[in-house]
C-alpha positions in Angstrom: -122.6 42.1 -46.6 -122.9 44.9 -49.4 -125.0 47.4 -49.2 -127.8 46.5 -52.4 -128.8 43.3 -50.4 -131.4 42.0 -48.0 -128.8 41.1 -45.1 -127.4 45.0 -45.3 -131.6 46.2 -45.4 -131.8 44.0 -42.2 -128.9 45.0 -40.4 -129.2 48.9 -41.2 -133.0 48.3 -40.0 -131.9 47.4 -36.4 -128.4 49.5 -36.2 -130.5 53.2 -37.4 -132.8 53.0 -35.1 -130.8 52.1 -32.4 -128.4 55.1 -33.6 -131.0 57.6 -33.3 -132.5 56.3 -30.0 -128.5 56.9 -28.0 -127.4 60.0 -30.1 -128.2 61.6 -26.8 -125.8 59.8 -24.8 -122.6 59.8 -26.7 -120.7 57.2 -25.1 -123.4 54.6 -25.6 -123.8 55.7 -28.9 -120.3 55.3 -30.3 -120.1 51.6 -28.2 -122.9 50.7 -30.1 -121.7 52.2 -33.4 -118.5 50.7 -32.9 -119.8 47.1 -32.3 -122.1 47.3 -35.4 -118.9 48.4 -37.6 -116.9 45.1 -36.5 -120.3 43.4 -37.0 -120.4 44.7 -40.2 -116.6 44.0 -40.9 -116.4 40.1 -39.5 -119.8 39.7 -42.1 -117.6 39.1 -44.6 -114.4 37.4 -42.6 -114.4 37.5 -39.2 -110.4 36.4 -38.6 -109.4 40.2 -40.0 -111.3 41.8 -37.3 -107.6 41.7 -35.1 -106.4 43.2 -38.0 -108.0 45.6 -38.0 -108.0 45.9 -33.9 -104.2 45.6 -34.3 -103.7 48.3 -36.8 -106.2 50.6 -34.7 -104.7 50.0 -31.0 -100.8 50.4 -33.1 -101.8 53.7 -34.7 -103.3 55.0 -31.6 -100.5 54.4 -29.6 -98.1 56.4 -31.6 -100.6 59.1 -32.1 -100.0 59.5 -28.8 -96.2 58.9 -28.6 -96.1 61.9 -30.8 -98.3 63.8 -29.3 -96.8 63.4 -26.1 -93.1 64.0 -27.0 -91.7 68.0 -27.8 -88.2 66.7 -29.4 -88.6 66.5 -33.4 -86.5 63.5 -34.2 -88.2 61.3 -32.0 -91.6 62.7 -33.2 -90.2 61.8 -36.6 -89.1 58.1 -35.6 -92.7 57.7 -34.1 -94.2 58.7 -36.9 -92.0 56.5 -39.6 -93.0 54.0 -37.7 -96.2 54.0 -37.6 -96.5 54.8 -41.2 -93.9 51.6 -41.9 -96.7 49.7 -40.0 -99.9 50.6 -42.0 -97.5 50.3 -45.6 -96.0 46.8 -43.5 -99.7 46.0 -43.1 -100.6 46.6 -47.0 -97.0 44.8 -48.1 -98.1 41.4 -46.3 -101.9 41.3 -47.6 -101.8 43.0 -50.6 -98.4 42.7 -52.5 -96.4 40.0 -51.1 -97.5 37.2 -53.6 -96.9 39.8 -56.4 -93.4 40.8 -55.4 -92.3 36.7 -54.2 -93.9 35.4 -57.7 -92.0 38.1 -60.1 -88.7 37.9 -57.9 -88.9 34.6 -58.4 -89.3 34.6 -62.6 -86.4 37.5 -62.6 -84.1 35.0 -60.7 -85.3 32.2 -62.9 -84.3 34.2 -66.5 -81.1 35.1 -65.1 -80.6 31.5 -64.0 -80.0 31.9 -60.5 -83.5 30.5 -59.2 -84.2 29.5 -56.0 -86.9 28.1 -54.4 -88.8 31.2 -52.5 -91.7 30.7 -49.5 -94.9 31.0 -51.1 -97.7 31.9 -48.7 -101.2 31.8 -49.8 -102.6 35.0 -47.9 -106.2 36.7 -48.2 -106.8 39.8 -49.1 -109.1 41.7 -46.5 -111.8 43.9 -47.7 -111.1 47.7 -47.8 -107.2 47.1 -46.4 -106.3 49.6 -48.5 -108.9 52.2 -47.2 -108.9 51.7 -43.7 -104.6 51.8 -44.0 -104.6 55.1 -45.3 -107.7 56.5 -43.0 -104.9 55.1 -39.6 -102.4 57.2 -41.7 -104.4 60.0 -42.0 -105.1 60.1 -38.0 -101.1 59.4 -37.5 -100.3 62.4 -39.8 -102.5 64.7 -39.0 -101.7 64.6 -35.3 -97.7 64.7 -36.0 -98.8 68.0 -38.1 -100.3 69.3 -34.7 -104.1 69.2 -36.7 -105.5 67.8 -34.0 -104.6 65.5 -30.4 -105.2 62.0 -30.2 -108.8 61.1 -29.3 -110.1 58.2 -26.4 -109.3 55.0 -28.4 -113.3 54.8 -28.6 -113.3 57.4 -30.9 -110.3 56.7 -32.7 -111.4 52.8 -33.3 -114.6 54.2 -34.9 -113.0 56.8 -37.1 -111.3 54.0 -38.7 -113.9 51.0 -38.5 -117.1 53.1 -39.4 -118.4 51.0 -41.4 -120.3 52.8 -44.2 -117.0 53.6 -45.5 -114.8 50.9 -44.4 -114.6 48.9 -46.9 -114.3 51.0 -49.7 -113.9 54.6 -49.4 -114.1 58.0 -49.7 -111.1 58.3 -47.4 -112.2 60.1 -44.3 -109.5 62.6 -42.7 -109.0 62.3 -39.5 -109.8 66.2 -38.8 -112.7 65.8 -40.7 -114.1 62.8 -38.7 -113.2 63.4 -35.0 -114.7 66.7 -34.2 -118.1 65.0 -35.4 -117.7 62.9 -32.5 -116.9 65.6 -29.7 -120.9 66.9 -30.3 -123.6 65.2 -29.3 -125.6 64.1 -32.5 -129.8 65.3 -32.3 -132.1 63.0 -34.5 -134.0 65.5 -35.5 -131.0 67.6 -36.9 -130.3 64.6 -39.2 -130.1 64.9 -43.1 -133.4 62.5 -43.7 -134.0 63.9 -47.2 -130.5 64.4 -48.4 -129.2 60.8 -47.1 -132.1 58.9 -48.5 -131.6 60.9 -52.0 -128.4 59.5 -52.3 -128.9 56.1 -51.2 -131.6 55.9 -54.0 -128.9 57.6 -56.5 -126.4 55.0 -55.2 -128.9 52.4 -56.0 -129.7 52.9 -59.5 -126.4 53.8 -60.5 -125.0 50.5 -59.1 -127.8 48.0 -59.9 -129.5 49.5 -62.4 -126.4 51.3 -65.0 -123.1 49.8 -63.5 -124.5 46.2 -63.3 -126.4 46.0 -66.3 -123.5 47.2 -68.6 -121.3 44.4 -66.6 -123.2 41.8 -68.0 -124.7 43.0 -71.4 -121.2 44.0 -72.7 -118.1 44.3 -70.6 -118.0 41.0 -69.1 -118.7 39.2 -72.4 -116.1 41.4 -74.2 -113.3 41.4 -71.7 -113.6 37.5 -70.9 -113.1 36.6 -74.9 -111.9 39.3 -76.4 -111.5 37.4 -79.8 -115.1 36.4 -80.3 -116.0 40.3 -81.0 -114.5 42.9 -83.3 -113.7 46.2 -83.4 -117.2 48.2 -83.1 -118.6 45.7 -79.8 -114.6 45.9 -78.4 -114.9 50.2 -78.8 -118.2 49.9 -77.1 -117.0 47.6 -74.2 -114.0 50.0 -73.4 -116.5 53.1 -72.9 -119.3 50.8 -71.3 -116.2 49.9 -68.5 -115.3 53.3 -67.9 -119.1 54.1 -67.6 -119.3 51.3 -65.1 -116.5 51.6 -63.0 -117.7 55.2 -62.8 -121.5 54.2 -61.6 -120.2 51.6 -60.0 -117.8 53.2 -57.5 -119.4 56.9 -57.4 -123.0 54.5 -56.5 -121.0 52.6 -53.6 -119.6 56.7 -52.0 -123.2 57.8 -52.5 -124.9 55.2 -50.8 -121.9 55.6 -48.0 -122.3 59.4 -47.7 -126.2 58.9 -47.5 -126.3 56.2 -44.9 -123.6 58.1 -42.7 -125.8 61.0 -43.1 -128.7 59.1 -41.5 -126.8 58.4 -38.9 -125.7 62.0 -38.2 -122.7 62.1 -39.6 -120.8 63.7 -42.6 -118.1 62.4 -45.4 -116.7 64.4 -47.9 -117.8 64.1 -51.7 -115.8 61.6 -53.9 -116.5 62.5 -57.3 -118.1 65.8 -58.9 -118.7 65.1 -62.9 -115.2 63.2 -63.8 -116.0 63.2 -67.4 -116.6 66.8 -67.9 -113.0 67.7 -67.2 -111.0 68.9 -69.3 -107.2 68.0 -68.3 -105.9 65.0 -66.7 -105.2 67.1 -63.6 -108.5 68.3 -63.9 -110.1 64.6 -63.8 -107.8 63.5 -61.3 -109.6 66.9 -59.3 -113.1 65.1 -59.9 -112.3 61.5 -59.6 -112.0 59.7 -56.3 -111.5 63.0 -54.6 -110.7 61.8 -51.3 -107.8 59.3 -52.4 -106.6 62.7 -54.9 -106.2 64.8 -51.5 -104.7 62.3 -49.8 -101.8 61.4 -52.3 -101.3 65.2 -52.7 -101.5 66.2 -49.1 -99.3 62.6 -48.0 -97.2 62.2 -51.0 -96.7 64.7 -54.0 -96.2 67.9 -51.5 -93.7 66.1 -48.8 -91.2 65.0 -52.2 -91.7 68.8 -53.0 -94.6 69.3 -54.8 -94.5 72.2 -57.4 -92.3 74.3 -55.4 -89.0 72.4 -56.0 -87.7 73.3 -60.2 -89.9 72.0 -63.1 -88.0 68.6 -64.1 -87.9 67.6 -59.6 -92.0 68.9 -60.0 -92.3 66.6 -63.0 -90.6 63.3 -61.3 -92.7 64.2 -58.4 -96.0 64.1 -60.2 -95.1 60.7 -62.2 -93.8 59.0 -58.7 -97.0 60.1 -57.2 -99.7 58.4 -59.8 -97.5 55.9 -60.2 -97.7 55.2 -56.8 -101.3 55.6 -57.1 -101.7 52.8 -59.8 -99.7 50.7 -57.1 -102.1 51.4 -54.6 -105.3 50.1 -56.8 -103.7 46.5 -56.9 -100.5 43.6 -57.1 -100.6 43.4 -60.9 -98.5 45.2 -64.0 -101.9 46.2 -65.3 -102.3 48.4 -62.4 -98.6 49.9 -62.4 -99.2 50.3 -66.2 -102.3 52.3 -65.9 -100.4 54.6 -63.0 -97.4 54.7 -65.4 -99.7 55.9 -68.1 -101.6 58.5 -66.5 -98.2 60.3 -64.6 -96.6 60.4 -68.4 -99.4 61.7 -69.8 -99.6 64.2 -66.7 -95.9 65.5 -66.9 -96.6 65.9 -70.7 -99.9 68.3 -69.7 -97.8 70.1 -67.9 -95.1 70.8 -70.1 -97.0 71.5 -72.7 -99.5 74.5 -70.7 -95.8 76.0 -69.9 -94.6 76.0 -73.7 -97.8 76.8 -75.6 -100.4 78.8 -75.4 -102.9 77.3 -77.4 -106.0 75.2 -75.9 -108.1 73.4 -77.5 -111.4 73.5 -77.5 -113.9 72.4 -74.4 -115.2 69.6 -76.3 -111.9 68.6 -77.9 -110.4 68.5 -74.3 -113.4 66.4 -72.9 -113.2 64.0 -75.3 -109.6 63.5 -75.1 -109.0 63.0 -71.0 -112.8 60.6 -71.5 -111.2 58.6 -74.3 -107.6 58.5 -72.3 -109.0 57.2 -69.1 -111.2 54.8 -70.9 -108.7 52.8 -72.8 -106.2 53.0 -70.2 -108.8 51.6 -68.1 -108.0 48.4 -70.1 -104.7 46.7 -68.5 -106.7 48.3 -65.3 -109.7 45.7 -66.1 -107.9 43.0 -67.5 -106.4 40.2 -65.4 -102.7 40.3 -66.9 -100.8 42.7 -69.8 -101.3 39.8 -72.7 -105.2 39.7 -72.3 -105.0 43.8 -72.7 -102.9 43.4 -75.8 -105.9 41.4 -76.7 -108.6 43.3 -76.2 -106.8 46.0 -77.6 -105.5 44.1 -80.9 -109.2 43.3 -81.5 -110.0 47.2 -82.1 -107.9 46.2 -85.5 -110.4 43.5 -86.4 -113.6 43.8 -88.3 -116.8 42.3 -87.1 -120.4 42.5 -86.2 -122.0 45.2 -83.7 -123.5 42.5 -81.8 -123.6 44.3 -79.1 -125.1 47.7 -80.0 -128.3 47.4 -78.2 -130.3 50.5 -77.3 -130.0 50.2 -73.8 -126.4 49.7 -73.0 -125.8 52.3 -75.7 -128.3 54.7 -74.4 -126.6 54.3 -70.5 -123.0 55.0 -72.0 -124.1 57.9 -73.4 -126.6 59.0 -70.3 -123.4 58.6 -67.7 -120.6 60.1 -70.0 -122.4 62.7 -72.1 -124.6 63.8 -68.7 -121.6 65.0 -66.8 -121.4 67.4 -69.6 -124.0 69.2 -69.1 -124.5 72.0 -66.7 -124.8 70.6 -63.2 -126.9 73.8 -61.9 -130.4 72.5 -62.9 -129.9 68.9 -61.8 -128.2 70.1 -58.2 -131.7 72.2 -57.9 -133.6 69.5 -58.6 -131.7 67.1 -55.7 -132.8 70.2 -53.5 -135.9 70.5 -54.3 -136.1 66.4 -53.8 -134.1 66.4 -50.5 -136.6 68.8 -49.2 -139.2 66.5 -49.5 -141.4 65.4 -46.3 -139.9 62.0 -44.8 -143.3 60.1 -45.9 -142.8 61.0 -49.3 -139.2 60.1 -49.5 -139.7 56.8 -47.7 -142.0 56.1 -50.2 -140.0 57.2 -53.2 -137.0 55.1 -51.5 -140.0 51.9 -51.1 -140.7 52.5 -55.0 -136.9 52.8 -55.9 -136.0 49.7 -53.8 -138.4 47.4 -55.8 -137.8 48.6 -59.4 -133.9 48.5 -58.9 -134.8 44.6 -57.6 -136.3 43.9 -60.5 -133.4 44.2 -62.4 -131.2 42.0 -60.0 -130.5 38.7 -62.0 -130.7 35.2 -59.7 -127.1 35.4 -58.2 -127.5 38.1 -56.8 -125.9 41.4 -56.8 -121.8 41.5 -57.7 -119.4 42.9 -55.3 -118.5 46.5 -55.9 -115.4 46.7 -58.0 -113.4 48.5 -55.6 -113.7 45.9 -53.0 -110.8 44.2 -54.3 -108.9 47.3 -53.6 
């Protein structure tokens, strides 16, 4: 169940209403909210709900270990263990096969191969998301942030389902203290959430979908059939997409959890108008940014260690963040790349003081992410080096067609503009009277449908994650 799709219109139908009619009563109303996000979750396979349970009732119950316990080394013990759980959790599902399969081939070249257990496990939607949200909650109570909730409203932070499957990351002090008021309908963000959901829409369906099929999936599944001019175009079309695609998946989740009277943080804020990698990484998937910082880069020491520990802190940090997207090279590659390329930033603002100019930094960080985007998108290193071998290789533009061309440029060239006349014209549209936006949301609905091809709608890239 995604949310571009008649069985999400029908269960949001029945599960908003309901929302608003026991906002008043907050126990009732976090049951039922509770109940719809493992409705939501066992959609898609209902054997992961205990996993998602377990990891909620085993979190909890070190929150409160540490919560309940003055002496510091046990506090610590509590909390390595329930981290070791949540990365325990993410080592079965996510990277065991990776780690057996390549063990397995080092052994072999070496000639000392043996025969290691195989298990064919499946991945669980949003694993990744909902692990880091329990470690959030875990952390933030060992840092005395906040104490340990009812398990009602700890089992919803993590299994809300607007953002349960795929992001942002909700913090556990952000979250909680929501749940301590009681919500009022008619205090909810009608306007806002619905302008979002329609933003999410289009962006997804209409941009992200579209330049799937004209010319990344095409491209990217034979690389050899194209040359250089339709290969260029794919690359930039896929870090357009991923863009839409994932920024129209945190929209629609901020929007519907704003209809139900709740707030997330924002996720993105114009990614290809930066102008450093540190920048973009600033802009781009804000919530997993903060979390890596506030989890990761500053307990190794951050910045305040020397320069060369600062450095190896920065490159083990997106490194580790490359690992996180996925069990393949591509993804460690693409980490790899982008913590290199980030110590080098670095260095170089200490040694020189030249900058170059806005437009030459833009185009640079848009141009890095995109092509290192590639082993990110490509199901293993050798069909990267193809794609990327084609750029060498003269050929056709086949696929230079108005409208893919014209949506690269809308979604990368737009963020460049200034934001301060498009963010008043998403006031002046969130301040429109409910009939009107309904409406608007009715119209947006059926044009977006339009453009829906007979299988459907494709899973949101970052479901995989």
């Amino acid at each position: 169940m995604i949310f571009p799709t008649i069985e999400f219109c029908l269960f949001f139908l029945v599960v908003l209403p309901v929302s608003w009619a026991l906002m008043g009563r907050p126990a009732p109303w976090k049951l039922f909210l509770l109940g719809a996000s493992y409705f939501f979750y066992a959609s898609a396979d209902w054997k992961f709900v205990f996993l998602l349970g377990g990891v909620t009732l085993g979190n909890h119950l070190f929150a409160r270990l540490i919560h309940r316990s003055d002496d510091p080394r046990r506090r610590k013990q509590f909390i390595a263990a329930a981290v070791t759980l949540d990365i325990g959790v993410l080592a079965v599902f996510k990277y065991y096969g990776f780690f057996v399969e390549e063990l397995t081939g080092a052994l072999d070249g070496i000639g000392m191969g043996a025969p290691l257990p195989v298990l064919q496990i499946a991945l669980p939607i949003g694993v990744s998301f909902f692990t880091f949200q329990a470690i959030s909650y875990v952390m933030d109570v060992y840092r005395r942030h906040l104490a340990p909730p009812s398990v009602l409203d700890a089992a919803l932070y993590i299994s809300f389902f607007p953002q349960l499957v795929a992001g942002p990351i909700v913090r556990a002090t952000e979250f909680l203290p929501q749940l301590t008021r009681p919500r009022d309908p008619g205090r909810v963000a009608v306007g806002a959430g619905i302008m979002l959901i329609v933003i999410g829409l289009v962006k997804k369906v209409a941009i992200a979908d579209t330049l799937a099929r004209e010319v990344v999936d095409p491209v990217f599944a034979v690389p050899e059939a194209y040359g250089s001019a339709d290969v260029l175009l794919a690359i930039y079309a896929y870090a357009a997409q991923i863009y839409c695609d994932f920024s129209g998946y945190t929209d629609m989740a901020i929007g519907v959890a704003l209809l139900m009277g709740l707030s997330f943080p924002k996720n993105f804020d114009r990614p290809y108008s930066a102008k450093s990698l540190q920048e973009f990484w600033q802009r781009w998937h804000m919530t997993l940014s903060r979390f890596l910082r506030d989890y990761l880069y500053i307990p190794l020491g951050g910045n305040r260690a020397s320069r060369p520990r600062a450095a190896v802190n920065l490159w083990v940090t997106m490194v580790l963040c490359g690992v996180w997207h996925g069990a393949a090279w591509g993804f460690i590659v693409f980490g790899i790349l982008h913590g290199t390329f980030m110590v080098m930033e670095r260095e170089a603002k200490f040694r020189f003081s030249w900058r170059p100019p806005s437009w030459l930094a833009c185009g640079f960080v848009v141009s890095f992410f995109a092509f290192t985007l590639v082993p990110f998108r490509t199901p293993d290193l050798a069909t990267a080096g193809a794609v990327l071998a084609q750029l060498a290789q003269e050929g056709a533009a086949t696929l230079w067609n108005p409208v893919p061309v014209l949506m690269v440029l809308l979604v990368i060239g737009g963020q460049m503009l200034p934001p301060r006349p498009i963010d008043a014209l998403r006031l002046r549209v969130a301040n429109l009277p409910v009939p009107a936006l309904a409406g608007g949301l009715a119209v947006s609905i059926m044009i977006v449908a339009a453009t829906i091809p007979s299988q459907g709608v494709p899973p949101f890239i970052y479901f995989q994650f």
